[in-house]
C-alpha positions, -999 to 999 in steps of 0.1 A, spaced: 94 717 -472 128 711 -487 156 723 -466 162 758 -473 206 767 -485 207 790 -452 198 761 -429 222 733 -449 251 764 -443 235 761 -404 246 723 -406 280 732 -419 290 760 -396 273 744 -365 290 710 -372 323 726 -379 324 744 -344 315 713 -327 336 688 -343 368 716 -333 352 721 -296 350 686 -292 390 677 -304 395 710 -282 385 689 -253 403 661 -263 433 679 -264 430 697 -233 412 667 -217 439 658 -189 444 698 -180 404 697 -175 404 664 -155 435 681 -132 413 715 -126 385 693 -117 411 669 -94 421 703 -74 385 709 -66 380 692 -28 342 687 -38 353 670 -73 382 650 -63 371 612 -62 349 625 -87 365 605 -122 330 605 -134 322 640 -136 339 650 -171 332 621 -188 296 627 -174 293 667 -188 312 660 -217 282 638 -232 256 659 -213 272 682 -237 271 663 -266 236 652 -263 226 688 -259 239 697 -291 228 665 -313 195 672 -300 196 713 -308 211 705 -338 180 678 -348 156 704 -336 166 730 -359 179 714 -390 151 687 -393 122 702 -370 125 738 -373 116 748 -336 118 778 -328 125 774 -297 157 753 -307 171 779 -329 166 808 -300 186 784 -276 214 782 -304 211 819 -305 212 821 -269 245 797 -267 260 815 -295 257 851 -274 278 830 -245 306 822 -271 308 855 -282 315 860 -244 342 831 -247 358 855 -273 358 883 -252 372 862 -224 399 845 -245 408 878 -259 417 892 -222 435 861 -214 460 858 -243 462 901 -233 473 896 -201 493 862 -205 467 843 -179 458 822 -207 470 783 -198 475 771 -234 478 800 -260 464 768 -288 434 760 -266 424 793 -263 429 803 -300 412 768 -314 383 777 -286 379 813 -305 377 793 -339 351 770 -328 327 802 -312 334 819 -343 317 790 -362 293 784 -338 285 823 -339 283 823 -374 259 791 -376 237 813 -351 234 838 -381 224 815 -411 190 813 -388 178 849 -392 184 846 -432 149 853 -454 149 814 -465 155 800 -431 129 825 -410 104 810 -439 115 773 -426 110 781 -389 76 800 -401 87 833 -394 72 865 -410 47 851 -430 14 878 -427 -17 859 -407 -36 860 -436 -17 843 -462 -17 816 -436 -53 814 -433 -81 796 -457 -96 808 -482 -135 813 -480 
């Protein structure tokens, strides 16, 4: 089946919110490493970001492969799933910029970008043309052979 315009717009959104997540970290990459530094349990730790930053990014190659190119399922309710969390980031952020708590005002507003794209990606999956490239809603009987 040729991909369907709701799952290429998927690739887009999904891509997007990684790719600004990911210079997010970069950016805020020495405040993350001094959290984790204040931590007694994490402190001769120098491994441990590095570590769950490509945890991180293997998780979403590999979500992203098995929805654009395999259509599971499975994949694209874990996206949905992850995409419920970053609406929770939003809500988060929100009360943090609120109440002045928030560390770096650009971290937290480039954070909300990148959930917003990452929400949106969530939503190209429930689109007519992409529930037919998971298999979704088709009736049992067009599905089954003629006799």
């Amino acid at each position: 089946m040729i991909k369907p315009p709701s799952i290429a717009r998927f690739e887009q959104f999904y891509w997007g919110s990684l790719v600004i997540g990911w210079i997010n970290s970069a950016l805020n990459w020495k405040t993350s490493q001094a959290a984790l530094d204040a931590n007694p349990l994490l402190a001769n730790a120098r491994w441990f970001l590095p570590a769950m930053t490509l945890v991180g990014v293997l998780i979403a190659v590999a979500l992203w492969f098995f929805i654009a190119r395999k259509a599971s399922v499975v994949a694209k309710w874990i996206q949905v799933v992850f995409a419920a969390f970053g609406a929770f980031g939003i809500l988060s952020a929100v009360y943090l910029i609120a109440t002045g708590k928030a560390p770096s005002v650009l971290a937290v507003v480039i954070g909300v970008a990148a959930n917003i794209l990452y929400i949106t990606a969530a939503t190209m999956l429930f689109r007519p043309d992409a529930k037919e490239w998971f298999g979704e809603g088709r009736d049992i009987e067009e599905d089954a052979p003629l006799v």
